[in-house]
N, C-alpha and C positions, 0 to 999 in steps of 0.2 A: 635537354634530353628528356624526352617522355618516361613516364614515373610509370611503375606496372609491378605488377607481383612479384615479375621475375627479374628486372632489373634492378629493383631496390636493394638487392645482397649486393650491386655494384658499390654504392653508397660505402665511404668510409665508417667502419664499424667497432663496436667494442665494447668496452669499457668506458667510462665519462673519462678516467684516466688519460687512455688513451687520445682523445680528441682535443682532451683539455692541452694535453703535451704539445703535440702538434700544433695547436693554437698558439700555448706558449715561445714555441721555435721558432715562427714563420711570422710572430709581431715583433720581437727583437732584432730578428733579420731585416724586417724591412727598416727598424728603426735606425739599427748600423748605415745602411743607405742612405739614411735620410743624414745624418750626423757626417758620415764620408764627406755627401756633398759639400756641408758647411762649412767642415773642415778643411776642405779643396778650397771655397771660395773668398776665406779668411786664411789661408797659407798657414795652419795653424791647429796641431791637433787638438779639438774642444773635448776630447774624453776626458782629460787631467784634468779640466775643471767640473766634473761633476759628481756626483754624491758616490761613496764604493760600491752600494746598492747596484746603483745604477751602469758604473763600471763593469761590475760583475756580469751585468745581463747582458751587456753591450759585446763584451768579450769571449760570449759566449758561452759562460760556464752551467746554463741550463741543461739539464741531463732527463736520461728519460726514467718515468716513475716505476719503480721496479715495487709491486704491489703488495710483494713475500717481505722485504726487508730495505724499507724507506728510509734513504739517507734524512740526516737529523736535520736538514737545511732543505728540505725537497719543498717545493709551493705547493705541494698538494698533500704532505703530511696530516695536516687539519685536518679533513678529507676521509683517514680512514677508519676514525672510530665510530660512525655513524654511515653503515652500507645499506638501511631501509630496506625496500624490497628488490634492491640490484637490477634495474631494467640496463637494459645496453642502450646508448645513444649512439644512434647514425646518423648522417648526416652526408650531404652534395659537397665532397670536398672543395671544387672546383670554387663553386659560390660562397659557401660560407664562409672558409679560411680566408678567400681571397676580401670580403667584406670585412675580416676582423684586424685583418692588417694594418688599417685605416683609423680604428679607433685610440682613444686615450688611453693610459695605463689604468684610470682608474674604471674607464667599461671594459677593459680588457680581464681585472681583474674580476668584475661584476658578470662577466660571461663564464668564467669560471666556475662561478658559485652557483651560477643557473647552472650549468652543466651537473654539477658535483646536486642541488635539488630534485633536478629530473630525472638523475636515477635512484634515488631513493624515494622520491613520487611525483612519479608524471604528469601528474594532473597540474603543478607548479603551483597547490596549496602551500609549500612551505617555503614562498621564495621570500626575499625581502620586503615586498610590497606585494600579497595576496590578490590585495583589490585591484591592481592591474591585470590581474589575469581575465581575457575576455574570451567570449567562446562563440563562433560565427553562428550565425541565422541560416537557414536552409538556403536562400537566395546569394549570400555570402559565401558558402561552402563552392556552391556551382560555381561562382565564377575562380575562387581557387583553385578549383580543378579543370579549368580553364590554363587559369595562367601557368601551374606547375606543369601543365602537359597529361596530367595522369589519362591513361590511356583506357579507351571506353570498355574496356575487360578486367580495368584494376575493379576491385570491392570496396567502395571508399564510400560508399552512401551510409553505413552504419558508423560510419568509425566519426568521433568528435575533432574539430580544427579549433587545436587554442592561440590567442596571439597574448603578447605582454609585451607593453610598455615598458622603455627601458633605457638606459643608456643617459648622458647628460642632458637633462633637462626634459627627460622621458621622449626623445627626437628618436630613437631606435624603435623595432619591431621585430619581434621573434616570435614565429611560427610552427607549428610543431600539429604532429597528431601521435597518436600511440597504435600501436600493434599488442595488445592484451596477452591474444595468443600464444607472440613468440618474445612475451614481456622485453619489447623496444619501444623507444621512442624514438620518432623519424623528426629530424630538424628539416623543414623545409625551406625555412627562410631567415636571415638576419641584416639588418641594413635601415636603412633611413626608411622615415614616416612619408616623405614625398616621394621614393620610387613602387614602395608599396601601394600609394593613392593612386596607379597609374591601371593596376587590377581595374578599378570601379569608374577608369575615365574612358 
């Protein structure tokens, strides 16, 4: 989908809350999948053998974060003493969610935190690893707005493209630029080092 002024409100929006939840829903679901099969192909429920933690997630019992009055067990509890400057993050449901599917529990949890970071500052000075944080070259920018499609009427020459390293063995890439204006941050990208190297081949 081509990126532009007007279509970016398509973009799932909100709150980090919000994206964060969604995230969380849509990795446990696939992870049931994944366990269903194993389960099928060992004749043999393998949930009884796994941690309650684990149980729990698999079962479903993830709920959605109600911001006013956070159940005491909520994974985003942590989360709400510290709201920074509250930017919203949106994001390409389609792409993102579908790329976080895929990942471990522990970058699953690590996307989180980045989420719950970049709204309280965009810039992603305050993530776990700073110095990962990279910021594209004018020649770099071009071809991003290339790849994302942004449409030759979006205003995207003044606005900053940051990437961060990330994910097990820093093999992830997360992309993002900020909207100051309408204090958002737009995720444009999340997924492996070698589909993003495809940009500059």
């Amino acid at each position: 989908m081509s990126i532009s002024d007007e279509n970016v409100e398509l973009f799932t929006s909100g709150s980090f809350q919000e994206l964060a939840t969604l995230i969380e829903k849509e990795w446990w679901e696939e992870k049931r999948k994944q366990l269903q099969n194993l389960s099928d192909g060992f004749d043999t429920d393998l949930i009884e053998f796994l941690p309650h933690d684990l149980q729990q997630g698999l079962l479903g019992s993830t709920q959605e974060f109600d911001e006013e009055n956070p159940s005491e067990d909520s994974f985003l509890l942590t989360f709400k003493r510290e709201k920074g400057k509250s930017y919203s993050v949106v994001s390409n449901n389609n792409e993102i969610i579908k790329a976080t599917k895929k990942i471990t529990k522990k970058e699953k949890e690590e996307t989180i935190h980045i989420l719950h970071s970049l709204s309280a500052e965009p810039t992603g000075s305050t993530f776990e690893r700073p110095h990962n944080v990279k910021v594209f070259s004018k020649s770099g920018k071009s071809e991003l707005k290339k790849y994302f499609g942004f449409s030759t009427s979006t205003n995207v020459d003044n606005k900053v493209f940051y990437q961060y390293l990330c994910g097990q063995s820093l093999r992830k890439r997360l992309i993002w630029m900020i909207q100051d204006e309408v204090k958002k941050v737009v995720l444009l990208y999340y997924g492996s080092r070698d589909k993003l190297n495809k940009v500059w081949n």
